[in-house]
N, C-alpha and C positions, 0 to 999 in steps of 0.2 A: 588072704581073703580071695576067694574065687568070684569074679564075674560072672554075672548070669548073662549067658549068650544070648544075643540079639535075635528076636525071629522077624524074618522076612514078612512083610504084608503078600496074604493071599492074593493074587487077582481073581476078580470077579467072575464066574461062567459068562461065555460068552450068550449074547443072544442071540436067539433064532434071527437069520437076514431074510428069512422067507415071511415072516409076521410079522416084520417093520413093514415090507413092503408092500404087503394086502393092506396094512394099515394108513399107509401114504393113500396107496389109493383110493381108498375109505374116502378120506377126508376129501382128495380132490374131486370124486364122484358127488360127494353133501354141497360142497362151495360151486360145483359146473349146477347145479337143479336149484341151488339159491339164486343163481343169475339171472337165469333162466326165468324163473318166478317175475324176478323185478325187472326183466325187459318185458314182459307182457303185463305187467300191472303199468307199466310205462306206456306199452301200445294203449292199450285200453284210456289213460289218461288224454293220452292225443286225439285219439276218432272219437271221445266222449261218449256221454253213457250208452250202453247196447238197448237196444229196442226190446220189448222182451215178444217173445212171437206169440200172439194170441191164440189161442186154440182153436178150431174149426167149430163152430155150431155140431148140435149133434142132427145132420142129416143121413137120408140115408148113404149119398155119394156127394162127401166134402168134396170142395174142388181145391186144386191144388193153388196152394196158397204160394206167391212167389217171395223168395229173403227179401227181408228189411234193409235196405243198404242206411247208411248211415246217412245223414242231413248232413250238408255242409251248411256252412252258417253265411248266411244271407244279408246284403248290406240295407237298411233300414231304408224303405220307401217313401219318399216325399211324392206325396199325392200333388194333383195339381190346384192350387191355392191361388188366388188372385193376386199382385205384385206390391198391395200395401199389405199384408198379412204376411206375405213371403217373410221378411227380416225378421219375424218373432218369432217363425219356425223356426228357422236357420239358427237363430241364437239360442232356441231349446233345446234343439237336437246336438248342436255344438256342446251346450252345457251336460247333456246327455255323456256325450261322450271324449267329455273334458278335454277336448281340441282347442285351443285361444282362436277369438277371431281374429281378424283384422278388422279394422275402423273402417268405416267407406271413405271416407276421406282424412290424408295425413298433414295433421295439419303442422304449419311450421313454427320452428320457435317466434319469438316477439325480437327485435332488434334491441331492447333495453337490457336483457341477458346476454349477449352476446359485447354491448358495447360493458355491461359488470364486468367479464369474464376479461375483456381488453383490457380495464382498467389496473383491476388484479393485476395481469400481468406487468403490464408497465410498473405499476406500483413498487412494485418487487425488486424490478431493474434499478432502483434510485436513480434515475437520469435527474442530471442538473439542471436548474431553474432558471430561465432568460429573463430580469427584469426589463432591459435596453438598454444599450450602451455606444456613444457614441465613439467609443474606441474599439476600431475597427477586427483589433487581434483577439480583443475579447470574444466581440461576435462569432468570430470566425471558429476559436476553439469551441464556444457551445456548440456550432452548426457541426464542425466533426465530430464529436462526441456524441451528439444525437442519430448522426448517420451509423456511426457504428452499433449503436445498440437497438434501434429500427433494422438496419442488416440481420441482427443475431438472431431477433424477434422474429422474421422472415412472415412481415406484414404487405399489405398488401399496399397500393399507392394511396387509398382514401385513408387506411388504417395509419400509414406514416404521418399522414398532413393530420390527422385525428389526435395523435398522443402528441406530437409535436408542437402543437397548438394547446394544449393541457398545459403543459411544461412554460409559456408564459406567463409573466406573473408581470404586475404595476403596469408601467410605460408600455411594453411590448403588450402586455394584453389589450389595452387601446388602440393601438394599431393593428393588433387584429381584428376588431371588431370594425374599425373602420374598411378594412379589405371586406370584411363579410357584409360589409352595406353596399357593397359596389360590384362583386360577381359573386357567384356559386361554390362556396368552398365543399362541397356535397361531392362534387365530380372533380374537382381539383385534383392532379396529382404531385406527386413529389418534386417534380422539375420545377412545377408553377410559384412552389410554396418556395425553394430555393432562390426562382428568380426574383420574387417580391423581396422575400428579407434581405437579398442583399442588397436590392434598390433601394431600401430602406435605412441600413444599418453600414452600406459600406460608401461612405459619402465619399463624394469623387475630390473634392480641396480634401479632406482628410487624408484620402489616399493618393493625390499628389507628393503631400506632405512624407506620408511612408515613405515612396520613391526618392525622394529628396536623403532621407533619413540613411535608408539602405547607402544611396550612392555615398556618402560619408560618414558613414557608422566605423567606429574604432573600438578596440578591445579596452584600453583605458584602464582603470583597476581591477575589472572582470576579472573571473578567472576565465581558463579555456571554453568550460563548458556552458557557463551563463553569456560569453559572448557569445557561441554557436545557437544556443538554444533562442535568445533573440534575432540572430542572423537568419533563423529559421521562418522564426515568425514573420520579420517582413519580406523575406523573399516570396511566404506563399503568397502573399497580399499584391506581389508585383511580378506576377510572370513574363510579363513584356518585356521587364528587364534583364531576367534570366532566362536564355533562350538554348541554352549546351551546360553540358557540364563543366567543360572549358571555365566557360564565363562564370559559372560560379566559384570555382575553383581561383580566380585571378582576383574576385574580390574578398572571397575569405579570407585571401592574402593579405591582401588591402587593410584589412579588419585586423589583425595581428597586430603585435608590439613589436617594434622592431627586432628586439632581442630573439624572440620568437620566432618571427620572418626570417630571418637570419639563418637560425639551425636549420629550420624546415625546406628552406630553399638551396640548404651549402651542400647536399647531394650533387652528384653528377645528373643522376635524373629527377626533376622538381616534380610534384606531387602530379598525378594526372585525374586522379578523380577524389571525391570530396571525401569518400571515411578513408584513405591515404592520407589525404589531407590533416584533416582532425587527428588520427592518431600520431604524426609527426610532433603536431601541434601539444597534445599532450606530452608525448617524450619529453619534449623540449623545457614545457613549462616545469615538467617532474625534475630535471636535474639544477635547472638555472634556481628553483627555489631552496635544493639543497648546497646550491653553493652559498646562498644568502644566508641562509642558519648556519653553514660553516663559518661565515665572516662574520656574524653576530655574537658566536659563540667565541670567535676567536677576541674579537675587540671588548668584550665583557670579560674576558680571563683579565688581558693586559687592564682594562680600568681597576677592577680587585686586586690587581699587584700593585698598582700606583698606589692606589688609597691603604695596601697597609704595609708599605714604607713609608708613606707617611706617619703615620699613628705609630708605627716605629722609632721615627726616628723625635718625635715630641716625646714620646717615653727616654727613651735616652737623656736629651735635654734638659726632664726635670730631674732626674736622678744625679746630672750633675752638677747642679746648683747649689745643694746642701752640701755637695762633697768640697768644691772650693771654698765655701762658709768655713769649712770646719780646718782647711789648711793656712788659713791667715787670720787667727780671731783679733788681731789689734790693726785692723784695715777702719774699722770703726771709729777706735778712740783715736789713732792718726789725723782721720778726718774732723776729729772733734776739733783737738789741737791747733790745726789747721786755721780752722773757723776763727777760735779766740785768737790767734796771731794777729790775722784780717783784722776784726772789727775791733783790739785795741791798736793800729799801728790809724783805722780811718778816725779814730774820736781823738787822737793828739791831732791829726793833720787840721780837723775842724777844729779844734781850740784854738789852736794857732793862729787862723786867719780869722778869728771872731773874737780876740781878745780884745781889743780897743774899742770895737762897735757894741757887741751884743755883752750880757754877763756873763758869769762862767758858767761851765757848760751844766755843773750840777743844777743852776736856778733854770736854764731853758730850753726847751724842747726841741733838739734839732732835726733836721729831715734825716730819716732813716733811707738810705737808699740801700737796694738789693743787692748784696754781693753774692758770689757765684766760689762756695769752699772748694769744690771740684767737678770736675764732668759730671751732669747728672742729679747731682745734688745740692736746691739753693734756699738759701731764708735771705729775713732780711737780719740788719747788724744789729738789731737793738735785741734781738732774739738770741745773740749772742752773748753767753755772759763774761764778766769784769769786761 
């Protein structure tokens, strides 16, 4: 079978390059006079509509008429109007040309929106509530906590004594009201309000008593960090007494267990400043409590091996009780034997000496005394039979 050969595709006649390019420029000669069009329909939109020129009368010598130039556009004339009419112009022509006015006068907001918008904000912060309290650490933490969240608020000195004053509730709020019968709490600032509450809340025999307290306060069953964290508390209460770091550093010592003192001071160099200190302090307690659950753990092993050799050794014990039962079974009747030798060798001894006096023994009831057949095991003789 024969193939029918493959024919080649024709190529196309070329086209004329002289009649593409008149044709190019066709089109860009149509698209340059479309432009062209829309930049003067553009002019024309700008200098707005053309005048149209009127014709000359028909005389016999028109005079020559000079071009129309275009009108610019004129800004709207306010005639002169007396000064109470003035402002109803002004606000038509305004309205005219939807410009906003301004007000003549701006007037300000009302002080009850601004103290809402205060309040909000405080609200939000949840600051802690001051009933009153005669313990002076109490006080003191509300007053720092209040200060930091007035700081964060970044109020002003009326606006601090304002929310901070909110924030009393019961007892403290009657003595605020008392302050506020007796000067200006309006102008007050933050310093003033600090100085009253504390004259209020930090009684001086109270905090005597602190300083007392600080000078022999001991760690006791604390742990490390609830004795520091009260350590903390009355020292801010007593600055007078802590006057260097030194010094607090000597009494936090002070404050320790001995055991504790101990590690933290057997350094060559003793602690020189206080979180030195405290973290020694922690070391210390971290390993001395694991030697105590090692000795816990170790003294609870040995009690559990005591108590089960014992219970050992009571198992053994009863196991061998039936065993020797069962290697002597006439241990029993021996002992029986025993008995009746006993108590017919005591009923001749008594006949004996009570023949002449009493009847014989069959007519009278003699005293049964308690004989003793072997260690351990006793009746008495009448229980004994023949």
């Amino acid at each position: 079978m024969v193939r029918p050969r493959r024919t080649m595709p024709v190529n196309p006649p070329a086209q004329d390059l002289t009649a593409i390019l008149a044709n190019i420029q066709r089109q860009l000669q149509e698209q340059q006079q479309e432009m062209t069009l829309i930049r003067e329909q553009l002019a024309q939109q700008n200098q707005g509509p053309r005048v149209q020129e009127v014709p000359p009368p028909a005389q016999p010598v028109p005079p020559a008429v000079p071009p129309v130039q275009p009108i610019p556009p004129v800004a709207p004339h306010v005639p002169n109007i007396p000064p109470v009419a003035q402002p109803e112009v002004r606000q038509e022509i305004s309205r005219n040309a939807e410009v906003p006015v301004a007000p003549a006068e701006v007037q300000m907001q009302p002080q009850p929106v601004r103290e809402d918008l205060l309040y909000e904000r405080f609200r939000k912060m949840k600051a802690p509530e001051f009933e009153g309290s005669i313990d002076p650490i109490a006080a003191d933490n509300w007053l720092i906590d209040m200060q930091v969240i007035l700081d964060f608020m970044r109020l002003t000195e009326q606006e601090k004594v304002l929310c901070a004053s909110f924030a009393l509730k019961k007892d403290a709020r009657h003595w605020w009201i008392t302050v506020q019968m007796r000067r200006n709490v309006l102008t007050m600032s933050w310093r003033d309000f600090v100085d009253e509450f504390r004259a209020m809340y930090y009684n001086k025999e109270v905090l005597a008593a602190q300083q007392d307290e600080l000078t022999s306060f001991t760690q006791g069953s604390m742990t490390v960090m609830e004795a520091v964290k009260k350590f903390e508390q009355l020292a801010r209460l007593c600055p007078n007494l802590i006057t260097s770091e030194t010094e607090k550093v000597r009494l936090m010592m002070k404050m320790f267990r001995t055991d504790i003192a101990r590690q933290v001071s057997a350094r060559n160099s003793p602690p020189a400043t206080v979180s030195d200190c405290i973290e020694r302090a922690l070391r210390a307690e971290y390993w001395i409590n694991r030697d105590k659950e090692a000795r816990a753990q170790f003294y609870q092993s040995k009690k559990e091996e005591k108590a089960l050799a014992k219970t050992n050794q009571s198992r053994q014990s009863t196991e061998a009780k039936p065993q020797a039962q069962a290697s002597n079974p006439n241990a029993q009747g021996d002992q029986h034997l025993l008995c009746l030798r006993q108590g017919r060798a005591l009923r001749e001894k008594l006949s004996s000496e009570h023949t002449a006096a009493v009847p014989a023994l069959s007519e009278q009831k003699l005293p049964t005394p308690a004989i003793t057949c072997s260690p351990g095991y006793t009746r008495r003789s009448i229980d004994c039979p023949g």
